[in-house]
C-alpha positions as CSV (number, residue, x, y, z in Angstrom):
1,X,110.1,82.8,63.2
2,X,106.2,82.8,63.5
3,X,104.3,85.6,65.1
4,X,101.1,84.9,66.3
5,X,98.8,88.3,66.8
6,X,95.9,87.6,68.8
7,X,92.9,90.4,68.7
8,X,90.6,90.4,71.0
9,X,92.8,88.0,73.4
10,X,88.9,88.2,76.2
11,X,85.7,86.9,75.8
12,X,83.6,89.8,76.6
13,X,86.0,92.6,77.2
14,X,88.0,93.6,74.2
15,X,90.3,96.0,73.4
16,X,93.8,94.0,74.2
17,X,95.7,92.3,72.2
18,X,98.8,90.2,71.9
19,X,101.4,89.7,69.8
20,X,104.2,86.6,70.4
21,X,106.9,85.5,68.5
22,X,107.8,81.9,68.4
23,X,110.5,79.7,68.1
24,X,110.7,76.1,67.7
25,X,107.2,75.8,69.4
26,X,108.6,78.5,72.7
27,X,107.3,82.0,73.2
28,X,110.6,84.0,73.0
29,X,108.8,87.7,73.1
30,X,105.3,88.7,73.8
31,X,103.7,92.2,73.5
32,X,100.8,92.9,76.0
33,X,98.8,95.6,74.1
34,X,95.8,97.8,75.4
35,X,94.3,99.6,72.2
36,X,91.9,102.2,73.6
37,X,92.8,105.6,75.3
38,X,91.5,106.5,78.7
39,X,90.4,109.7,79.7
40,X,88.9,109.7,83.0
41,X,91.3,111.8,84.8
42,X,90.7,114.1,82.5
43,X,87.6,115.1,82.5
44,X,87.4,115.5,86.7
45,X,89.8,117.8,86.8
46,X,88.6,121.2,88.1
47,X,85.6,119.7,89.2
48,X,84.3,119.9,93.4
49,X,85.8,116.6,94.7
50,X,82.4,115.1,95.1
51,X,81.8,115.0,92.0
52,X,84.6,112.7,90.9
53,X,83.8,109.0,92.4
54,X,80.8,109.8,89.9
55,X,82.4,109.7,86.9
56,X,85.5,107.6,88.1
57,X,82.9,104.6,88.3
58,X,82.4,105.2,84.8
59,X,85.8,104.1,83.7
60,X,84.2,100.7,83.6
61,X,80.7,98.7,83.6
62,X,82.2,95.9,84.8
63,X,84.5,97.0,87.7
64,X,81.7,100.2,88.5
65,X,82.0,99.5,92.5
66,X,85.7,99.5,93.2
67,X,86.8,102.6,91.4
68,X,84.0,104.7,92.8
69,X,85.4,103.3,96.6
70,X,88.8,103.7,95.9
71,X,87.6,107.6,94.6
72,X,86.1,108.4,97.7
73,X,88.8,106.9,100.0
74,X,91.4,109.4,97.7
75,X,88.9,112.3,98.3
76,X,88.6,111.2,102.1
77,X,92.1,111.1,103.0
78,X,93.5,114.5,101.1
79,X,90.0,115.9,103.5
80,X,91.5,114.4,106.6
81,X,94.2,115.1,106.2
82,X,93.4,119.0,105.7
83,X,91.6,118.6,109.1
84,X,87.9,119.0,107.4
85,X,87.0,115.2,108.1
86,X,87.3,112.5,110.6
87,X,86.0,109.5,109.8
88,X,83.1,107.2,108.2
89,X,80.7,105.8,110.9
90,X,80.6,102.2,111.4
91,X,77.3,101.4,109.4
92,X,78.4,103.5,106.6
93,X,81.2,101.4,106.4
94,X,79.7,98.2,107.0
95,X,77.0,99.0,104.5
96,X,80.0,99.8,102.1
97,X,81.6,96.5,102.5
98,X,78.1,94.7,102.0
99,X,78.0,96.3,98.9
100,X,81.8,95.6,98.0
101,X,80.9,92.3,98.7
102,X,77.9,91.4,96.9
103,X,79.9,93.1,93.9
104,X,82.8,90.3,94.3
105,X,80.6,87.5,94.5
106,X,78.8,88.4,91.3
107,X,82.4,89.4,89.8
108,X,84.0,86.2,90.6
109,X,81.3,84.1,89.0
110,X,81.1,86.2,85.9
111,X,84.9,85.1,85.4
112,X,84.9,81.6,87.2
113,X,81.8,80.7,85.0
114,X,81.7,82.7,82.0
115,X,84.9,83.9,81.2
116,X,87.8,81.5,82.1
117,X,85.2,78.2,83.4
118,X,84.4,77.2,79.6
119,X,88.6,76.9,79.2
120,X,87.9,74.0,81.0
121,X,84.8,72.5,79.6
122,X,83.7,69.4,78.2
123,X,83.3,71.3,74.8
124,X,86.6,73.3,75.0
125,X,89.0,70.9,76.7
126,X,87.0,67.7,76.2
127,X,87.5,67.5,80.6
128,X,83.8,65.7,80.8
129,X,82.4,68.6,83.0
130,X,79.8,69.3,80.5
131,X,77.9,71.5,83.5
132,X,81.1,74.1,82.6
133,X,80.0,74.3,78.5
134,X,79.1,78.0,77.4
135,X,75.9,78.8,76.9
136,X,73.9,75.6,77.4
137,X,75.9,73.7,80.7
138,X,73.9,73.2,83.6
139,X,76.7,75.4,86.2
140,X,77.2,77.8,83.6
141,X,73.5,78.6,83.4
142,X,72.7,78.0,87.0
143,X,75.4,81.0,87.6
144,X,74.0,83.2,85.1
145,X,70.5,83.4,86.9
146,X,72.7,83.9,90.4
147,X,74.4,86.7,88.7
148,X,71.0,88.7,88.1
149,X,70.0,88.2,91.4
150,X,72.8,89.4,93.0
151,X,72.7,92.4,91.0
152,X,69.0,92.6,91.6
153,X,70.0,92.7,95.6
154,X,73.1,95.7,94.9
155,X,71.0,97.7,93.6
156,X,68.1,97.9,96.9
157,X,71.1,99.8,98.3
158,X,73.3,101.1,96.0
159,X,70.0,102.8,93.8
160,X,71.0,100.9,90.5
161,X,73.2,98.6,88.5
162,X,76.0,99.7,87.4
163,X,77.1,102.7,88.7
164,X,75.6,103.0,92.3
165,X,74.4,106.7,93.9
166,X,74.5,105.9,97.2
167,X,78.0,105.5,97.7
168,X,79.3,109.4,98.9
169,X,82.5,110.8,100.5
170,X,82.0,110.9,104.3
171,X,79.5,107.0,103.9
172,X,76.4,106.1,102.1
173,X,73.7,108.5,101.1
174,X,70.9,106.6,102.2
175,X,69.9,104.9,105.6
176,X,67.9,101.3,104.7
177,X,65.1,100.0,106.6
178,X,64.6,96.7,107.9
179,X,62.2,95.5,105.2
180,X,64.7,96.4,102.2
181,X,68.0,94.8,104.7
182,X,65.3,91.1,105.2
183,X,64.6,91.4,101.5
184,X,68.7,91.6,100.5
185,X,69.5,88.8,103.2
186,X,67.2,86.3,101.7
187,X,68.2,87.1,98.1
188,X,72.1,86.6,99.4
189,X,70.4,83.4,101.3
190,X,69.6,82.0,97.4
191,X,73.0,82.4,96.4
192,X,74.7,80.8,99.7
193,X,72.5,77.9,99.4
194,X,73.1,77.5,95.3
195,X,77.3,77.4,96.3
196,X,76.4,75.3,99.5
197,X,78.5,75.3,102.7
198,X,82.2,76.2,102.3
199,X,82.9,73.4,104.8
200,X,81.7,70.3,102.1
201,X,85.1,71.7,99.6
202,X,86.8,68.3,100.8
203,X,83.8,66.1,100.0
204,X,82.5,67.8,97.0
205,X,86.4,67.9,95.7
206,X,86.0,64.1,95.8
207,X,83.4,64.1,94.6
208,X,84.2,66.1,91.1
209,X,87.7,64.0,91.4
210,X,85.5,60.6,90.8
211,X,83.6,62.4,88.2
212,X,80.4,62.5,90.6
213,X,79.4,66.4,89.5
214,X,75.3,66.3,89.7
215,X,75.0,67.2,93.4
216,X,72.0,68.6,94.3
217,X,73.5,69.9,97.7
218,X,76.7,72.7,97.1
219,X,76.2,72.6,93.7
220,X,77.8,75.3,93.1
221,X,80.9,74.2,94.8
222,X,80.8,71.4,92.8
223,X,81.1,73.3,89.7
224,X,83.6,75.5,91.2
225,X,86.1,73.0,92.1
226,X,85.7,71.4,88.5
227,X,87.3,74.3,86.9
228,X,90.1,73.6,88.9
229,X,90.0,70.3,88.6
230,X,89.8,70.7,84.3
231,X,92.7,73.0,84.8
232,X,94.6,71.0,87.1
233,X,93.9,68.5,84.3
234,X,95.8,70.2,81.5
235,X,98.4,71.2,83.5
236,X,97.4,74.8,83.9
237,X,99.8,74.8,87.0
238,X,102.7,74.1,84.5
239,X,102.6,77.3,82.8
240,X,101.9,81.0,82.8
241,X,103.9,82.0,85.6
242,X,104.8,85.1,86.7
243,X,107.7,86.4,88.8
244,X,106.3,85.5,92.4
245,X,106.5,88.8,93.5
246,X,102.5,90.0,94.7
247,X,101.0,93.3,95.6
248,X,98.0,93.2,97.7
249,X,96.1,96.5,99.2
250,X,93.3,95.4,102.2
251,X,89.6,95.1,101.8
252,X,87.2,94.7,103.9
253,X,87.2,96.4,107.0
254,X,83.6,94.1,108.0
255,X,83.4,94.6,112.2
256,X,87.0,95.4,113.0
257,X,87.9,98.5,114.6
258,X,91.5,98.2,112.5
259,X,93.1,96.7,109.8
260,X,91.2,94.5,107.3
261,X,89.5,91.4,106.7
262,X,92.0,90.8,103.5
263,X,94.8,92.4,104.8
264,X,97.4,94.0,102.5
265,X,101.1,93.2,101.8
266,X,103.9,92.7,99.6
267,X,105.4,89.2,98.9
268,X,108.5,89.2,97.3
269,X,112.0,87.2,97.8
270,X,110.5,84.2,99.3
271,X,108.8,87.1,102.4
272,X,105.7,88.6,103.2
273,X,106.1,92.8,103.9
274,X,103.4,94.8,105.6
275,X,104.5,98.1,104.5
276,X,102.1,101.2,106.0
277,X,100.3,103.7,103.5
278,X,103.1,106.1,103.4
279,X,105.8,103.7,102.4
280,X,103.2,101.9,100.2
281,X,102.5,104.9,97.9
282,X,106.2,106.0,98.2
283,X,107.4,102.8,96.2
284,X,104.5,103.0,92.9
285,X,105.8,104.8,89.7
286,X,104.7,104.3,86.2
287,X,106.5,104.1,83.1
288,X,105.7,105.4,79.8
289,X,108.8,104.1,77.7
290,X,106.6,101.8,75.9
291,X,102.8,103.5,76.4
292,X,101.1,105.9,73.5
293,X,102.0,108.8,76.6
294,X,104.4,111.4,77.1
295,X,107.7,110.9,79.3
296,X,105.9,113.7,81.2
297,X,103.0,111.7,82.0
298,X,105.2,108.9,84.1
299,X,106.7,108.8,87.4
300,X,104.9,109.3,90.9
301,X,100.7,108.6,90.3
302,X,100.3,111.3,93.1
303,X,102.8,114.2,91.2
304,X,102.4,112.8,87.7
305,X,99.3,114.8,85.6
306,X,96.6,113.2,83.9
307,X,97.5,111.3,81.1
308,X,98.9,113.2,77.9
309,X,98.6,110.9,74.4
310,X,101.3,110.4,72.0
311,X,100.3,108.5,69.8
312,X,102.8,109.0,67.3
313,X,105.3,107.7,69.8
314,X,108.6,105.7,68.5
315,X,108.1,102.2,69.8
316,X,105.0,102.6,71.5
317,X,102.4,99.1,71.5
318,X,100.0,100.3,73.8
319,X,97.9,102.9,76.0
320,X,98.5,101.4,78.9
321,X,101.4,102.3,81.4
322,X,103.7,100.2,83.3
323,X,103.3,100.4,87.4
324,X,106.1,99.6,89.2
325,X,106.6,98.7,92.8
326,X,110.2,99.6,94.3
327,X,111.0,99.6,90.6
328,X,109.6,95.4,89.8
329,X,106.9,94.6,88.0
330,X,104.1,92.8,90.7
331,X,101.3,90.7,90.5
332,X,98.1,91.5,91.8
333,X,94.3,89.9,92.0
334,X,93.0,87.1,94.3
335,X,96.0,85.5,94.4
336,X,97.9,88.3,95.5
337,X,95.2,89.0,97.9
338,X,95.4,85.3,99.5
339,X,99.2,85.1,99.8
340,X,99.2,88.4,101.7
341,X,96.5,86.4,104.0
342,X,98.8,83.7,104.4
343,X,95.4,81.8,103.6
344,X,95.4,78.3,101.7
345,X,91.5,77.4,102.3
346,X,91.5,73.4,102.5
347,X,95.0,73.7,100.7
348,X,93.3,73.8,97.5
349,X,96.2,75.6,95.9
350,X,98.9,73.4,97.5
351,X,97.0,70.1,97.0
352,X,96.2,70.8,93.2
353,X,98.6,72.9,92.1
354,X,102.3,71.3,94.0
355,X,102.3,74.2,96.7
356,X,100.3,77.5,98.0
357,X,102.5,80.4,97.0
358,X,103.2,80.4,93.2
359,X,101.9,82.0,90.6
360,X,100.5,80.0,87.6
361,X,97.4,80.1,85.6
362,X,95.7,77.0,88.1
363,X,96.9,79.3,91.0
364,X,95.2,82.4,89.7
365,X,91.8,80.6,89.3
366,X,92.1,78.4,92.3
367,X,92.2,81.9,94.9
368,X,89.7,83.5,92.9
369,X,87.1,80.4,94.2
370,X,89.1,80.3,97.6
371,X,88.2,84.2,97.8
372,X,84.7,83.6,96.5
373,X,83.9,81.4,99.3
374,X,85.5,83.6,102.0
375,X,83.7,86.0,101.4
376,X,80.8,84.8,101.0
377,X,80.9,83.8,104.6
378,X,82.0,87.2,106.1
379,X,79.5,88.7,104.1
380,X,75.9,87.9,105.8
381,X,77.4,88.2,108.9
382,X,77.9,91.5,107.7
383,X,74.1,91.8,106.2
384,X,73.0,90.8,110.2
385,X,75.2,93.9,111.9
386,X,73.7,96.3,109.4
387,X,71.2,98.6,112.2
388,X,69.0,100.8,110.5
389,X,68.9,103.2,113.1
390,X,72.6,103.7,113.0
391,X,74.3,106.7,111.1
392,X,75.7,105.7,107.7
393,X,77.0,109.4,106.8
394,X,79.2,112.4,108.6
395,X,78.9,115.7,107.5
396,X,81.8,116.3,104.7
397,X,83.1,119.8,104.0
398,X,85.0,119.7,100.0
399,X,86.5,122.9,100.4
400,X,90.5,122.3,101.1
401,X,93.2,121.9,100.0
402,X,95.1,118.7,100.3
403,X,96.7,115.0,98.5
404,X,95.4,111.7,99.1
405,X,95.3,108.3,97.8
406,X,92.7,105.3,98.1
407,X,94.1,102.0,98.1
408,X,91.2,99.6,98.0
409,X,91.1,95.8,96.3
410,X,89.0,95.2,93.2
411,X,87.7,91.7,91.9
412,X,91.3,91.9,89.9
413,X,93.5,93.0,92.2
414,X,95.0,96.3,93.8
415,X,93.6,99.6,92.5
416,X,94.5,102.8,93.9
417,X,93.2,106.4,92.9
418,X,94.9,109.5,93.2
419,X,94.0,113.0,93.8
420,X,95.1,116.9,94.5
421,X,92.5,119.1,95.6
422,X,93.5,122.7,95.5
423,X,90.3,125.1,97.4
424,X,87.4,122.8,96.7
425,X,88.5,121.4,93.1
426,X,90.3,118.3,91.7
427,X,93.9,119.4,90.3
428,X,95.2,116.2,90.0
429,X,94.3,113.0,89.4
430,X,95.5,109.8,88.6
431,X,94.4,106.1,88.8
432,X,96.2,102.6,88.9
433,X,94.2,100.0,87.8
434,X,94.8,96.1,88.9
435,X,95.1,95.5,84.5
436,X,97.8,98.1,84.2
437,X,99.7,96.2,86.9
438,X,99.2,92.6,85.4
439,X,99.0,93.3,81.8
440,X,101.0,96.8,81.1
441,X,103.4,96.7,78.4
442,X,107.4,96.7,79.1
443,X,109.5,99.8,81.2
444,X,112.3,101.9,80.4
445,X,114.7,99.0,81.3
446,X,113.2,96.7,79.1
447,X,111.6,94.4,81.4
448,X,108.4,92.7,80.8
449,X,105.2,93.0,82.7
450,X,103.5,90.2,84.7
451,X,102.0,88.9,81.9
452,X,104.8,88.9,79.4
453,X,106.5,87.5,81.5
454,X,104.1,84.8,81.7
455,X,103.6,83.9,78.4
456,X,107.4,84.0,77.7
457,X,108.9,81.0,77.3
458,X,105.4,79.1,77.4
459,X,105.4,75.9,74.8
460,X,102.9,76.6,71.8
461,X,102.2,73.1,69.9
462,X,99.8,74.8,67.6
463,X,100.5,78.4,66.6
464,X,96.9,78.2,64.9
465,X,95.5,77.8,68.2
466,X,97.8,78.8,71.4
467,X,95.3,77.8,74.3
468,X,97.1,77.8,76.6
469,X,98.7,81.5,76.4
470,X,94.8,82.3,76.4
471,X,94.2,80.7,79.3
472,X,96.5,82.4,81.2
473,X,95.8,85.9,79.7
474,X,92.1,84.8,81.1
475,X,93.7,83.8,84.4
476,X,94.9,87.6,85.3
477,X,90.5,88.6,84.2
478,X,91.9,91.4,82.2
479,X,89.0,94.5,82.7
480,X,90.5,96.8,79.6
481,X,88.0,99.3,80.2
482,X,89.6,99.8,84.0
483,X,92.9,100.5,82.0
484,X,92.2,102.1,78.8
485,X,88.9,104.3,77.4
486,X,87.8,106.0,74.3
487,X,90.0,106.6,71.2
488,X,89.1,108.5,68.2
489,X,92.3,108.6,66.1
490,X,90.1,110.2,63.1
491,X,87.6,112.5,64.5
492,X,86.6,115.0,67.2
493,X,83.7,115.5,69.1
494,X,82.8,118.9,70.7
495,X,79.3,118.5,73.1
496,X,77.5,121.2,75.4
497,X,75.6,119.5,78.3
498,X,72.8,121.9,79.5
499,X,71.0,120.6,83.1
500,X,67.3,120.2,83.6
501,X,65.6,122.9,84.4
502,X,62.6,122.5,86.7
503,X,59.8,124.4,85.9
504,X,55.8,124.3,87.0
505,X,54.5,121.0,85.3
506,X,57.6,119.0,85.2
507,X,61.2,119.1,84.1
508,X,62.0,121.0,81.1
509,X,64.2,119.0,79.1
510,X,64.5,121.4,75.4
């Protein structure tokens, strides 16, 4: 029986691996494995509560937006609900989801383009869309310049590029002016009229279909819809499918007074639930039977304590833990986030890949660009409400004593963070990462994760080169660094941080 061991299974973001066994050309057993130790929760504990969405956004580089969010939302519930806070204002908000959104877009084309896209290249897959070869095709470059700007426009409000300041518990530390909101709104502009208007899919979709890809109006969409079409192509809707049961938390709150843009849900058994918070968080657990973590470190994210390693642990394959939702394994990501919508934009999904709701490698890509484009036109309709003579911030008190839990939606899927605040400092803390959901290893029943799942029972007609089972472990846009952190398995490190001291002259930095 061949095993196949596949290390680093991502383009840029490493640290997972996977190991199959194969028989007679059929994945019989696959082991999703996450080879880095995270220790974020760690390190806030004991801290003021402020101070955590600062380091939280640190898990990652990638994902820096969505974890400090879903930090302050934990940190913003356990203080309303010990009375010490009401609510955000509406521009705080607003300016919040601008932010969120700006992120997305720029997180969608890094995958669309430059992590899963080239699957489906001329080079890679010999499709003919040579616009989608790495490096040196014409979409793939045009989206790397649209990926600066964006970042370029983030960072007039969020302070900086990775890891915003502005973002704070009770809204956003800073108030912008009208100059810096014009300047933002014509560098989104750029990108809107690079992807073109979302109501040309149908046209431009014939357009890539007759092999007519060199559009100089929405070209972007054009490339877009051919890495659906490549994957439509080589049958991407055939294979990597996982157990049709999706977990979506809303995003987006844009100009509603309630509920959300995306809404949230559960789809399972052939039905969409709407459960509320309470019964939301009352149904996640996570299991260490198979993680590198103490028995004590699974069950209940908001009882649970930070992660403990074991890394000597008896059929352990990897650091990360195993969600559960009502005790099932769930899928999360775009296209969790479009079948709780009940949204099939132009019925790409049901067109292309045989119907809407299903989960498959095509439909994973074809919501992330259905997503892209939606909100991308929520999103300077948001820029245009923003009033810089608003309030963006309420006054936020840290001493209490209280739980809470932010659900928010990150590029790749639900993440919720998880905190205890005992008289001003963190005593628990605990996050759930949209990875750990998709790609966790098994549970203490033995039954795989979404992505096992998957890749179990998918054909492999070359064990030297299993393609497709990487393009469908590219499919979920694994972020490892969201799920897993630093390992040392052969040294220590001990380090004293002293702050500045300000003195007359300058800052005194010995």
């Amino acid at each position: 029986m061949p095993r196949i061991d596949i290390d680093p299974t991502t383009r840029i973001e490493g640290h997972h691996s996977t190991t199959l066994e194969v028989e007679d050309g059929v994945v019989t057993s696959a082991k999703s494995k996450m080879d880095m130790f995270r220790g974020i929760e760690s390190i806030v504990l004991g801290r003021p509560p402020t101070d955590a969405p600062q380091f939280c956004q640190m898990v990652c580089g990638v994902c820096f937006t969505c974890h400090r969010q879903a930090s302050i939302l934990a940190i913003e519930d356990a203080a309303r609900r010990a009375g010490v806070f009401d609510s955000v204002p509406l521009q705080g908000r607003l300016l919040r989801d601008v932010m969120e959104g700006m992120f997305l877009l720029w997180n969608h084309t890094v995958h669309l383009f430059t992590l899963a896209g080239p699957d489906y290249s001329e080079e890679v897959a010999a499709t003919g869309f040579e616009r989608l070869n790495p490096v040196d095709g014409g979409g793939y470059e045009d989206a790397l310049r649209k990926q600066r700007v964006l970042l370029q426009a983030f960072a007039e409000f969020g302070g900086k590029a990775p890891h915003p300041l502005t973002y704070a518990p009770g809204g956003v530390a800073t108030s912008p002016d009208q100059a810096t909101i014009d300047d933002v709104v014509e560098t989104v502009e750029t990108v809107d009229e690079w992807l073109g208007p979302t109501e040309m899919v149908p046209e431009a979709l014939a357009n890539v279909r007759a092999g007519e890809t060199d559009s100089e109006e929405a070209q972007g969409i054009h490339d877009l819809l051919s890495v659906l079409v490549g994957a439509a192509e080589v049958g991407a809707h055939e294979f990597g499918d996982g157990p049709d049961r999706f977990y979506a938390n809303g995003m987006f709150h844009g100009l509603r007074d309630d509920g959300y843009v995306l809404p949230g849900g559960i789809y399972r058994d052939g039905g969409i639930e709407r459960p509320d918070t309470e019964e939301m968080v009352e149904n996640i657990r996570e299991d260490t039977a198979y993680s590198w973590y103490t028995d004590d470190s699974a069950g209940h994210p908001g009882e649970a304590p930070a992660p403990d390693p074991d890394p000597e642990k008896e059929g352990a394959y990897s650091w990360g833990k195993a969600p559960r939702y009502d005790g099932d394994p769930m899928e999360t990501g775009p296209l969790a986030r479009m079948v709780a919508a009940e949204r099939d934009p132009f019925d790409l999904r049901a067109e292309l890949g045989g119907e809407a709701v299903a989960s498959s490698t095509f439909h994973r890509l074809a919501a992330r660009v259905q997503e892209l484009l939606v909100v991308r036109d929520h999103l300077l309709e948001w820029l245009d409400a923003l009033d810089p003579s608003g309030t963006f911030t309420a006054d936020f008190d840290e001493e209490f004593t209280a739980q809470g839990v932010g659900l928010w939606g990150a590029s790749r899927g639900a993440l919720s963070h998880w905190c205890t605040v005992e008289d001003g400092e963190v005593g628990q803390y605990q996050i759930v990462s949209p990875t750990l959901w998709n790609l966790g290893p098994r549970d203490d029943d033995g039954v795989p994760s979404t992505f096992e799942q998957a890749v179990e029972g998918m054909v492999v007609e070359d064990v030297s080169d299993p393609i497709d089972v990487l393009r469908t472990i590219r499919s979920y846009d694994p972020c490892l660094g969201c799920a897993v952190h630093v390992q040392s398995p052969t040294e220590s490190y001990e380090a004293e941080v002293e702050p500045a001291r300000p003195t007359p002259g300058g800052m005194d930095r010995d």
